[in-house]
N, CA, C and O atoms as a Tinker XYZ file with bonds, in Angstrom:
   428  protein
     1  N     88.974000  169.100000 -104.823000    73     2
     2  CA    87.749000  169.245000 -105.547000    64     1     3
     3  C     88.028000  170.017000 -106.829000    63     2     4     5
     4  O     88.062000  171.248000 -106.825000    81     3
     5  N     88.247000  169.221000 -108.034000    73     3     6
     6  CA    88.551000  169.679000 -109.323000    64     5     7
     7  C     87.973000  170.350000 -109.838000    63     6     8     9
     8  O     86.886000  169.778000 -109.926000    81     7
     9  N     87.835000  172.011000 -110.680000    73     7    10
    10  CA    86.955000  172.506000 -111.571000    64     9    11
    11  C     85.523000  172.703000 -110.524000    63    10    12    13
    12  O     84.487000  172.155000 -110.900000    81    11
    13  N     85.520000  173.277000 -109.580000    73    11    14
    14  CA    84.104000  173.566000 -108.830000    64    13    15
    15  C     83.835000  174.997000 -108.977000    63    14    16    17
    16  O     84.848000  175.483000 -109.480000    81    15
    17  N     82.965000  175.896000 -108.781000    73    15    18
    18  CA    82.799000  176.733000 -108.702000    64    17    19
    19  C     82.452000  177.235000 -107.487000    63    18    20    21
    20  O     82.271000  176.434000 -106.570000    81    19
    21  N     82.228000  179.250000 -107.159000    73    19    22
    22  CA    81.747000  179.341000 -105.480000    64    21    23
    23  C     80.220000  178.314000 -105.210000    63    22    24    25
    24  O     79.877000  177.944000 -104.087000    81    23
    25  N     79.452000  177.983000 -106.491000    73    23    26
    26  CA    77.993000  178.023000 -106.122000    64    25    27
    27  C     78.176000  176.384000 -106.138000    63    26    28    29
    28  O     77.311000  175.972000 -105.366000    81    27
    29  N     78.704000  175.580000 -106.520000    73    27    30
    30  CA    79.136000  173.889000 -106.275000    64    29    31
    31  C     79.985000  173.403000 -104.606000    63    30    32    33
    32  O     79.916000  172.302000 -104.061000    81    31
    33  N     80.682000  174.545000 -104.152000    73    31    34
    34  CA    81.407000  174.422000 -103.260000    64    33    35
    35  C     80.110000  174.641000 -101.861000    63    34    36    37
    36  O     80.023000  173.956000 -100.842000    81    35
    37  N     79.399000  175.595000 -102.197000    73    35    38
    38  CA    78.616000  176.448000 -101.506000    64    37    39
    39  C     77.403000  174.775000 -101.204000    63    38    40    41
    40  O     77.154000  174.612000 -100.009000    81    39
    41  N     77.041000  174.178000 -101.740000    73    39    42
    42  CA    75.792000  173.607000 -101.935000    64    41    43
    43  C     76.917000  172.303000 -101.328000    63    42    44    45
    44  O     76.641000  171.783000 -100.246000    81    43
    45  N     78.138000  171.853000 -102.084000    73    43    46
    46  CA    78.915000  170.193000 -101.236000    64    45    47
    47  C     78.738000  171.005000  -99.572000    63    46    48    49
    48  O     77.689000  170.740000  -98.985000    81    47
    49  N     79.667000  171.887000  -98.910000    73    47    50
    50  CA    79.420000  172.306000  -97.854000    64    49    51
    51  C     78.051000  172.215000  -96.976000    63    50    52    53
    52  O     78.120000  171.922000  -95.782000    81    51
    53  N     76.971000  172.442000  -97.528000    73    51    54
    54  CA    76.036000  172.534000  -96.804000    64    53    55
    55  C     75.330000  171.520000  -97.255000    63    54    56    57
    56  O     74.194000  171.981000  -97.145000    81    55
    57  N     75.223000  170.580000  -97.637000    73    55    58
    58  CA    74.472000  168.884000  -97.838000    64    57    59
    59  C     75.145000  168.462000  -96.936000    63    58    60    61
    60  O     74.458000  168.155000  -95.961000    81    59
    61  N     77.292000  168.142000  -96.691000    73    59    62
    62  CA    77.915000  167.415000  -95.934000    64    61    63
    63  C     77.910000  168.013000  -94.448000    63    62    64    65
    64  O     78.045000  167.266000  -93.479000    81    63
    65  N     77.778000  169.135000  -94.341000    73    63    66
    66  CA    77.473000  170.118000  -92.844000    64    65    67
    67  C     76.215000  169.406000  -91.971000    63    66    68    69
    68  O     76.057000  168.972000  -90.830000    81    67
    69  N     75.129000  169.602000  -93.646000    73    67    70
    70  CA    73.627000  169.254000  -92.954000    64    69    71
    71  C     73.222000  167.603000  -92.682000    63    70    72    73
    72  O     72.130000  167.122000  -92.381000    81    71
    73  N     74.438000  166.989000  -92.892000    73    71    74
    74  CA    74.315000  165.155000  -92.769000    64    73    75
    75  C     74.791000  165.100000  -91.999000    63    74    76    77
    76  O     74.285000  164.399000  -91.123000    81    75
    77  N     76.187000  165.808000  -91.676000    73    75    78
    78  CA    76.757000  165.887000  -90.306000    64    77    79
    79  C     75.983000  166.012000  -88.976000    63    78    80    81
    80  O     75.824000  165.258000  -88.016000    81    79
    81  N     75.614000  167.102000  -89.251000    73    79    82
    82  CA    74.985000  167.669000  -87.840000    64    81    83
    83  C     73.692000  166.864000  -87.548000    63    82    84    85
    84  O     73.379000  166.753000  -86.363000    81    83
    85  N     72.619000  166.082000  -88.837000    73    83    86
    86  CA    71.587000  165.305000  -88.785000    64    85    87
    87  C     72.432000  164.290000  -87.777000    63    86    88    89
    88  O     72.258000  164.234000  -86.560000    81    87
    89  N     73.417000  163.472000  -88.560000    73    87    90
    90  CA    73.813000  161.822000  -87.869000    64    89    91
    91  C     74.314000  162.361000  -86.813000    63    90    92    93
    92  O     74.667000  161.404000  -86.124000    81    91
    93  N     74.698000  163.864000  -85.958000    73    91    94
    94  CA    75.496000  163.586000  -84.634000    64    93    95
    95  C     74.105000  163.878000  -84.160000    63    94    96    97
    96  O     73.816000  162.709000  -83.904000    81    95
    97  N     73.117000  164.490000  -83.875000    73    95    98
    98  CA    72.164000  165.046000  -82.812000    64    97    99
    99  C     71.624000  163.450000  -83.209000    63    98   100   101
   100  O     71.770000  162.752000  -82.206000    81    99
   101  N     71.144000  162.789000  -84.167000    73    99   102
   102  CA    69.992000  161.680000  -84.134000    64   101   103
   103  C     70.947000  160.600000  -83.258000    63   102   104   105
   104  O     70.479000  159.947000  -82.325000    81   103
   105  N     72.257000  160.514000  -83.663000    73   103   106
   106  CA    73.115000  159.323000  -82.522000    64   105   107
   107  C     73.314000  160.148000  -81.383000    63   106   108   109
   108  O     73.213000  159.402000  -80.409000    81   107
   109  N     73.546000  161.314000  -81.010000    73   107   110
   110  CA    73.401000  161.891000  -79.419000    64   109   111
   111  C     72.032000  161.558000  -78.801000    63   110   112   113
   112  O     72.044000  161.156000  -77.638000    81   111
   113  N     70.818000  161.680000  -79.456000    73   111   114
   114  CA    69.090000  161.912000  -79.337000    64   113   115
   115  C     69.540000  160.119000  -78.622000    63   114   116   117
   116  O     69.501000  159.780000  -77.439000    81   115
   117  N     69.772000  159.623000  -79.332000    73   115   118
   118  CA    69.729000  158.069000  -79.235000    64   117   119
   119  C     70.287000  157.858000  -78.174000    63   118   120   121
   120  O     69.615000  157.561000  -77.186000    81   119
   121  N     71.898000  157.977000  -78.107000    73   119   122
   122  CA    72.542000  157.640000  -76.369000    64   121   123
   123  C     71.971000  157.769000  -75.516000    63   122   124   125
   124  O     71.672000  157.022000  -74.584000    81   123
   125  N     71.619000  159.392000  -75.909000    73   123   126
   126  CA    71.140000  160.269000  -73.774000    64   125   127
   127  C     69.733000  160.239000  -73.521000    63   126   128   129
   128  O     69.313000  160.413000  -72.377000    81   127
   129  N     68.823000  159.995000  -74.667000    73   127   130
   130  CA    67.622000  159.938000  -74.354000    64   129   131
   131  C     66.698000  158.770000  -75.176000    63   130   132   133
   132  O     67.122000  157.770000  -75.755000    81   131
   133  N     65.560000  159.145000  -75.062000    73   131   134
   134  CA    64.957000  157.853000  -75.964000    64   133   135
   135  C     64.290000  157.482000  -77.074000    63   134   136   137
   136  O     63.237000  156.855000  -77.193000    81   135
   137  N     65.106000  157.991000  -77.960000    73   135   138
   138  CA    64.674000  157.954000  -79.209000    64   137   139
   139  C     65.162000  156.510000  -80.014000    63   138   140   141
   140  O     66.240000  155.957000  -80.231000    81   139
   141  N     64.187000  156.325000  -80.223000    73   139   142
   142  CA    64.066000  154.869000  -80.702000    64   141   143
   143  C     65.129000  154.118000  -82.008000    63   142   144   145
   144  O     65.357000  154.825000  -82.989000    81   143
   145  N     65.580000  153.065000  -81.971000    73   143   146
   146  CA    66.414000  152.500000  -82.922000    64   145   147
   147  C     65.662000  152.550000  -84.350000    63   146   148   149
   148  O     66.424000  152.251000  -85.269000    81   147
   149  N     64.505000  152.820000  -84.702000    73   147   150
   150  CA    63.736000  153.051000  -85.925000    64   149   151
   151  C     64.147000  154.770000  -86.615000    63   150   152   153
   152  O     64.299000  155.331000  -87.700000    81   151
   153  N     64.179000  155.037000  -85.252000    73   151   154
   154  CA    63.949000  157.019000  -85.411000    64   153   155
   155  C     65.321000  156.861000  -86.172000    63   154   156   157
   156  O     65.462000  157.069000  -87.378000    81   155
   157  N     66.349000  156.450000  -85.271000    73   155   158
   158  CA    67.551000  156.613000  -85.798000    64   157   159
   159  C     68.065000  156.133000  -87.255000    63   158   160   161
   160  O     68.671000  156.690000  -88.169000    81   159
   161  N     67.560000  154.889000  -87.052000    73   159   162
   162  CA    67.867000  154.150000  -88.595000    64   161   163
   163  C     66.965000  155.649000  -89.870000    63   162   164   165
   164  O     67.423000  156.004000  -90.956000    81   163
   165  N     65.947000  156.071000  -89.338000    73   163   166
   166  CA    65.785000  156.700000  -90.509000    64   165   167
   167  C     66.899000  158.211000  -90.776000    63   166   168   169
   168  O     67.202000  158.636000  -91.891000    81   167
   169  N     67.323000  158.768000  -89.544000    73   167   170
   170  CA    68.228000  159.572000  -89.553000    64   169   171
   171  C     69.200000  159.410000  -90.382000    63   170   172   173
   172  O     69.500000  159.950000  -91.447000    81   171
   173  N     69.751000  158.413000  -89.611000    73   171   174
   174  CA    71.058000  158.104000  -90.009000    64   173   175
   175  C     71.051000  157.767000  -91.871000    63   174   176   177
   176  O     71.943000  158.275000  -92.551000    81   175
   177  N     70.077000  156.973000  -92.465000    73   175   178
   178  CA    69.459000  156.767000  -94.033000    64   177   179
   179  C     69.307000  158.182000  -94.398000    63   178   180   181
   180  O     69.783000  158.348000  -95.521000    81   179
   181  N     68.850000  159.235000  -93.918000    73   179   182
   182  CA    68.850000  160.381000  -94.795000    64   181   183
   183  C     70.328000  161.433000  -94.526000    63   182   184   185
   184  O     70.632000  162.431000  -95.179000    81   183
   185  N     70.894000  160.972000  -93.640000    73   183   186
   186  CA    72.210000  161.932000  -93.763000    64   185   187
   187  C     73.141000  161.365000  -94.468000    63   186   188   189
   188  O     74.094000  162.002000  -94.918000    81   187
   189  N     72.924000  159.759000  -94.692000    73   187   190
   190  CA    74.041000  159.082000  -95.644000    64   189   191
   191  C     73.427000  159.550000  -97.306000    63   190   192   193
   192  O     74.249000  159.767000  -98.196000    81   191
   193  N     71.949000  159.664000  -97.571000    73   191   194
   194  CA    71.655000  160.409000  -98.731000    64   193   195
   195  C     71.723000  161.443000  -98.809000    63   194   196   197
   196  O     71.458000  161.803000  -99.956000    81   195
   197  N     72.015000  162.428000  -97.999000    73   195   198
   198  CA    72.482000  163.868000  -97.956000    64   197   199
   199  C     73.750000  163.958000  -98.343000    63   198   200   201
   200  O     74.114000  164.955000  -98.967000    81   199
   201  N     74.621000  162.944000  -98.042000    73   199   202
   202  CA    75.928000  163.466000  -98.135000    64   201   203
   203  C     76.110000  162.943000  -99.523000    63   202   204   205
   204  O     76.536000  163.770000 -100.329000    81   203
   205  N     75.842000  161.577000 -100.022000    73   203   206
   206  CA    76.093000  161.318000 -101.453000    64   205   207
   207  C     75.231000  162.675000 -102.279000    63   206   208   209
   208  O     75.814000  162.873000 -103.345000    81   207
   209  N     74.340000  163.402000 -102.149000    73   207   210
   210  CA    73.587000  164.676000 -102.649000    64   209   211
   211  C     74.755000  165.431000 -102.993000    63   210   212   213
   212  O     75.100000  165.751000 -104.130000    81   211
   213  N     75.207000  165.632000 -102.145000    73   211   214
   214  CA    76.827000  166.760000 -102.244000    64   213   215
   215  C     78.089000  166.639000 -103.016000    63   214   216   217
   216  O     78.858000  167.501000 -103.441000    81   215
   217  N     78.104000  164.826000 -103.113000    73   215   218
   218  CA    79.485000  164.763000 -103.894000    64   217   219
   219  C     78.512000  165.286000 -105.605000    63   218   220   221
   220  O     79.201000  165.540000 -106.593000    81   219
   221  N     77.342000  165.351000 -105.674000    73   219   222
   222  CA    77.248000  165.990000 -106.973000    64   221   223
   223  C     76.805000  167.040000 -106.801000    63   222   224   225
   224  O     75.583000  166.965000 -106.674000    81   223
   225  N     77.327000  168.417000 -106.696000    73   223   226
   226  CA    76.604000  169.349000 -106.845000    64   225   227
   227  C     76.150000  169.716000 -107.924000    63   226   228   229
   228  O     74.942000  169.863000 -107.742000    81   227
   229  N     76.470000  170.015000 -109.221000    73   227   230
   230  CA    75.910000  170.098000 -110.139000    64   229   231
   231  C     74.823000  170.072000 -110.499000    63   230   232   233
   232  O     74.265000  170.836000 -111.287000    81   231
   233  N     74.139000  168.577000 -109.575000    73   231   234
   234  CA    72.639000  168.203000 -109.755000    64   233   235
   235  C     71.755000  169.123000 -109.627000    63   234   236   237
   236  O     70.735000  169.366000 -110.273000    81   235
   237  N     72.306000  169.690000 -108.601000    73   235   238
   238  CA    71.148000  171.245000 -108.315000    64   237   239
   239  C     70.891000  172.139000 -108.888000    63   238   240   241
   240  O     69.989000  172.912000 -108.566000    81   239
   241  N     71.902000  172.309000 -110.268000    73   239   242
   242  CA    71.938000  173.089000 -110.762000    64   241   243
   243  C     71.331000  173.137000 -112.583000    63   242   244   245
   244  O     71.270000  174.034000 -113.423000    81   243
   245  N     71.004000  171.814000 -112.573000    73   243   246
   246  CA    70.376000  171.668000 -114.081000    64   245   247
   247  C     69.181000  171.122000 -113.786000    63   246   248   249
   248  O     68.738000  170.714000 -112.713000    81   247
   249  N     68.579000  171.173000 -115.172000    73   247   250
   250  CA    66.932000  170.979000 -115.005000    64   249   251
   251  C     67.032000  169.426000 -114.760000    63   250   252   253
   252  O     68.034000  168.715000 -114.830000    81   251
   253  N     65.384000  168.992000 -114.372000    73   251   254
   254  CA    65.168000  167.982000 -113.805000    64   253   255
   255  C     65.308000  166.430000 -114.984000    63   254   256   257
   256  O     65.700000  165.291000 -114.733000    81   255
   257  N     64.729000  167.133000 -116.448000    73   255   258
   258  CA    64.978000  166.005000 -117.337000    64   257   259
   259  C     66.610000  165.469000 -117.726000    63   258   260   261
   260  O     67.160000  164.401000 -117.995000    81   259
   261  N     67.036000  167.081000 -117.556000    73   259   262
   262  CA    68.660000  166.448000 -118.140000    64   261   263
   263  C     69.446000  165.785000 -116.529000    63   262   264   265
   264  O     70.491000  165.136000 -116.548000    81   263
   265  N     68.967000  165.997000 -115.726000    73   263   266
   266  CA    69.645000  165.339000 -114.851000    64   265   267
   267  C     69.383000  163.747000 -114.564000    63   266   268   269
   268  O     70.232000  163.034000 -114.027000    81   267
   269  N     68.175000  163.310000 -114.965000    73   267   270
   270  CA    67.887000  162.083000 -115.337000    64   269   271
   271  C     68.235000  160.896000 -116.447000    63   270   272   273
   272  O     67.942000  159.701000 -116.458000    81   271
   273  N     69.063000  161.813000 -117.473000    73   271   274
   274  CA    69.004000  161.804000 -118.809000    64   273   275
   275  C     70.934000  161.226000 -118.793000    63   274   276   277
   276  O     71.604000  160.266000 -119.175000    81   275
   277  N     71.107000  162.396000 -118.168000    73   275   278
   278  CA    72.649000  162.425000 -118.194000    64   277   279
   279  C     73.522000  161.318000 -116.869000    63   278   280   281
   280  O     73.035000  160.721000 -115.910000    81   279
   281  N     74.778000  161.398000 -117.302000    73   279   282
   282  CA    75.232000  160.817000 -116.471000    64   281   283
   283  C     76.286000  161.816000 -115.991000    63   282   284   285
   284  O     76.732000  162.577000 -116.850000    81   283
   285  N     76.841000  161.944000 -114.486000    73   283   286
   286  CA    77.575000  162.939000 -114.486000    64   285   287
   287  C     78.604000  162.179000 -112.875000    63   286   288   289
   288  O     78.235000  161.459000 -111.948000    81   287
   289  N     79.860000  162.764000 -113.203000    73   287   290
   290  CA    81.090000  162.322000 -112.200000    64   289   291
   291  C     80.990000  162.751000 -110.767000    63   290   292   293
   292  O     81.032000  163.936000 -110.436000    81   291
   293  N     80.870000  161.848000 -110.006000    73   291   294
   294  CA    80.983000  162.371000 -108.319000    64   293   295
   295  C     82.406000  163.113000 -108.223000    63   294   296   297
   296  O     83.210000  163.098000 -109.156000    81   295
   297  N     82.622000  163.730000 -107.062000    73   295   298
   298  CA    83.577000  164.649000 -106.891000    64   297   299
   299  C     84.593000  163.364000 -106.170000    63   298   300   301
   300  O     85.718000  163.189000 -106.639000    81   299
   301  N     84.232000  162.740000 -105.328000    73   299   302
   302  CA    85.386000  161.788000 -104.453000    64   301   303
   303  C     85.180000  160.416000 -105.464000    63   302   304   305
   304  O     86.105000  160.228000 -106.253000    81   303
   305  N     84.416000  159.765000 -105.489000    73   303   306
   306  CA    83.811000  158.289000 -105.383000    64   305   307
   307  C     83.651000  158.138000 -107.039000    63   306   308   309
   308  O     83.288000  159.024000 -107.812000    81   307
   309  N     84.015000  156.800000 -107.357000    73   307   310
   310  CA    83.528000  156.257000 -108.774000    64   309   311
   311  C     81.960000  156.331000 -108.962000    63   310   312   313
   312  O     81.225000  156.186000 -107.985000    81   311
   313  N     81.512000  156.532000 -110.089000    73   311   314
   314  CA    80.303000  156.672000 -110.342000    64   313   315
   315  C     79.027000  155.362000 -109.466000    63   314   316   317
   316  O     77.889000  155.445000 -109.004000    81   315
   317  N     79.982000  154.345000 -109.613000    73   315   318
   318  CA    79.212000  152.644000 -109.606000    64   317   319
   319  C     79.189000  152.373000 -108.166000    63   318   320   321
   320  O     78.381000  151.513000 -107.815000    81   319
   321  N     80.248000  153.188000 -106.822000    73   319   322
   322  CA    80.451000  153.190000 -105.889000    64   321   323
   323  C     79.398000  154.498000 -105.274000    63   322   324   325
   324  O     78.772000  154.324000 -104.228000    81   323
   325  N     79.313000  155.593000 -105.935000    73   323   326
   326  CA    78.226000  156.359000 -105.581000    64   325   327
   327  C     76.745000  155.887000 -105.539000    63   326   328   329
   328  O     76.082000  156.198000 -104.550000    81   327
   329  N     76.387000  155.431000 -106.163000    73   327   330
   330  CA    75.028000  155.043000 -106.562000    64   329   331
   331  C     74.615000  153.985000 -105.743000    63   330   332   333
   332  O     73.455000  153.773000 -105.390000    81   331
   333  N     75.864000  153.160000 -105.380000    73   331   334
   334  CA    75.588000  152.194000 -104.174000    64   333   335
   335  C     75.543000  152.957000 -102.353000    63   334   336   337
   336  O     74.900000  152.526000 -101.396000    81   335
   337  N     76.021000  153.590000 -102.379000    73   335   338
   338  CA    76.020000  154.451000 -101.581000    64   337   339
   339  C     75.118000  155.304000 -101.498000    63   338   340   341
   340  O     75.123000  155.915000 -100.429000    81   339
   341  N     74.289000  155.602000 -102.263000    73   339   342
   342  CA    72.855000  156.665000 -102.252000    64   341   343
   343  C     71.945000  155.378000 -101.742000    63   342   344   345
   344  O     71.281000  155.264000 -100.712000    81   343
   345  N     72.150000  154.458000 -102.825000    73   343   346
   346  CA    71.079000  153.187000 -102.562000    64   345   347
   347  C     71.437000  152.832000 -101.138000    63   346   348   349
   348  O     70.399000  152.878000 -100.477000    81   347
   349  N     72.248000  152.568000 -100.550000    73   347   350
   350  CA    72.309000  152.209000  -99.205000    64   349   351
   351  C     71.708000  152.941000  -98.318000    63   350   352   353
   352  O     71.241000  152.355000  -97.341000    81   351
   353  N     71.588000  154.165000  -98.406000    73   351   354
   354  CA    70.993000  155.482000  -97.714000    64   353   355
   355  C     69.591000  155.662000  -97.731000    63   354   356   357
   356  O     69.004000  156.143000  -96.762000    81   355
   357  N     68.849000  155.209000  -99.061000    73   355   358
   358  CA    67.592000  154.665000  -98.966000    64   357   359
   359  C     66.498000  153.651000  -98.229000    63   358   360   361
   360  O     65.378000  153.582000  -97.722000    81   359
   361  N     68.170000  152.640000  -98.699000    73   359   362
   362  CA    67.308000  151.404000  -97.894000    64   361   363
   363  C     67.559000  151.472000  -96.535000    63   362   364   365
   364  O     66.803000  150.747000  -95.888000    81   363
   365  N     68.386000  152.115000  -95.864000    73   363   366
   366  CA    68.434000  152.811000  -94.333000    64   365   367
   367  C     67.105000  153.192000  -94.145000    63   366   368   369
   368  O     66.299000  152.646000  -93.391000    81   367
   369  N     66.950000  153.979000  -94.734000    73   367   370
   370  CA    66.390000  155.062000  -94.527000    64   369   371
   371  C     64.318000  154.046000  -94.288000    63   370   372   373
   372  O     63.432000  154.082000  -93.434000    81   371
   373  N     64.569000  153.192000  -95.880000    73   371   374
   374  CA    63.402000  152.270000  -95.856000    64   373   375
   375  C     62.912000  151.732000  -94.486000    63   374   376   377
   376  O     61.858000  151.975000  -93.898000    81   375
   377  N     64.039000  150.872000  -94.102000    73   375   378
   378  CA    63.854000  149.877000  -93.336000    64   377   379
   379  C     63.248000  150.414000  -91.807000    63   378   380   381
   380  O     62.554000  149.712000  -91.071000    81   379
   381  N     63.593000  151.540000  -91.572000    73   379   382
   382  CA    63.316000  152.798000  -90.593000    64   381   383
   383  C     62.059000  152.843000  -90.518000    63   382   384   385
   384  O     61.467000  152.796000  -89.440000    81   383
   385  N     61.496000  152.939000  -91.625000    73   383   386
   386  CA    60.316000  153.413000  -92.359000    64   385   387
   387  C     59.141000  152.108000  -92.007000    63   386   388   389
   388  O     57.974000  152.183000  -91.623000    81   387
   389  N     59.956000  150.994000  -92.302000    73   387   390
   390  CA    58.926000  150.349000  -91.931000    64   389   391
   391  C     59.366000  149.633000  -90.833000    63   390   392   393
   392  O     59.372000  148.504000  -91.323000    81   391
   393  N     59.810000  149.470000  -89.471000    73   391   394
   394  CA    60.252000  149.339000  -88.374000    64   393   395
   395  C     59.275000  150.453000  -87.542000    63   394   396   397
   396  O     58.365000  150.094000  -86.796000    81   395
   397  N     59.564000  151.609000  -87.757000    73   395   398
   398  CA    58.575000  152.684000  -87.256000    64   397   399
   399  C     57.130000  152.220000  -87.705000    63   398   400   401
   400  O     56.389000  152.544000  -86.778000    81   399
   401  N     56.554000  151.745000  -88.480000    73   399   402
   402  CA    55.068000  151.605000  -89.363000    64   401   403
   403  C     54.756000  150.635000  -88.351000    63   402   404   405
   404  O     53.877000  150.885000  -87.526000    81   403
   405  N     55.710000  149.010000  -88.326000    73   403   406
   406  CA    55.427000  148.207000  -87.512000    64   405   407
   407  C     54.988000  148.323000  -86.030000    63   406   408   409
   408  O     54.008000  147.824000  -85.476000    81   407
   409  N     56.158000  149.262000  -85.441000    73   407   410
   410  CA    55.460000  149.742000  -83.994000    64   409   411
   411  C     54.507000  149.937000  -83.843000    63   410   412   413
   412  O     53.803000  149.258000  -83.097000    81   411
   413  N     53.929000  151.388000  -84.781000    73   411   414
   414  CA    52.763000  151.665000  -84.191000    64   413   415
   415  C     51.650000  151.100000  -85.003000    63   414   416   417
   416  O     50.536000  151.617000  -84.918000    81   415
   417  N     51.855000  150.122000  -85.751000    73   415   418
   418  CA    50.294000  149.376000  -85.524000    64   417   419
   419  C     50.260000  148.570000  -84.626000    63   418   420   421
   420  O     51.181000  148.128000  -83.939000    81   419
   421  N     49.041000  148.328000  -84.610000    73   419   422
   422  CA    48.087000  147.112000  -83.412000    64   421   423
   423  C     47.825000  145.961000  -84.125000    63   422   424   425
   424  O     46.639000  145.692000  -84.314000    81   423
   425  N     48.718000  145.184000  -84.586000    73   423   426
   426  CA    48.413000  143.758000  -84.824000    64   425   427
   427  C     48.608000  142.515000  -83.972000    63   426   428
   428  O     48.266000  141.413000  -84.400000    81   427
């Protein structure tokens, strides 16, 4: 991890910790008990966007226009390979979203 600082190191650690520990309890929740293939799909969609969160730390650290504005280097992953990878984590995360919606209506 090139050029990071304590407060970049501090923030990758705890996005990739906190995706970790999300995707093992939501796939444990899933094996041993009964938490539903929707529950999970949305889990699993927000710890894969947690962890792409981390390869930029930086983000956290500048205001909200210039981070929109700018373009800035992931720590592992090509820029064009990141962004597909956040997007994948979304649409996880979507499809969850509406899989769960579907259940519980009454149509």
């Amino acid at each position: 991890m090139p050029d990071l600082h304590f407060k970049d190191i501090l923030i990758t650690t705890f996005c990739w910790g906190t995706s970790f520990i999300l995707a093992s309890a939501a796939s444990y929740n899933y094996l041993s008990s009964d938490l539903k293939f929707d529950s999970l799909l949305i889990h699993i969609g927000a710890s894969v966007t947690l962890f792409c969160a981390g390869l930029l730390p930086k983000m956290f650290f500048i205001p909200l226009k210039q981070t929109l504005s700018c373009t800035m280097k992931p720590l592992l992953f090509s820029p064009k390979s990141h962004l597909y990878l956040t997007y994948l984590g979304i649409f996880i995360t979507a499809i969850g979203i509406v899989l769960q919606t579907l259940r519980f209506s009454n149509f």
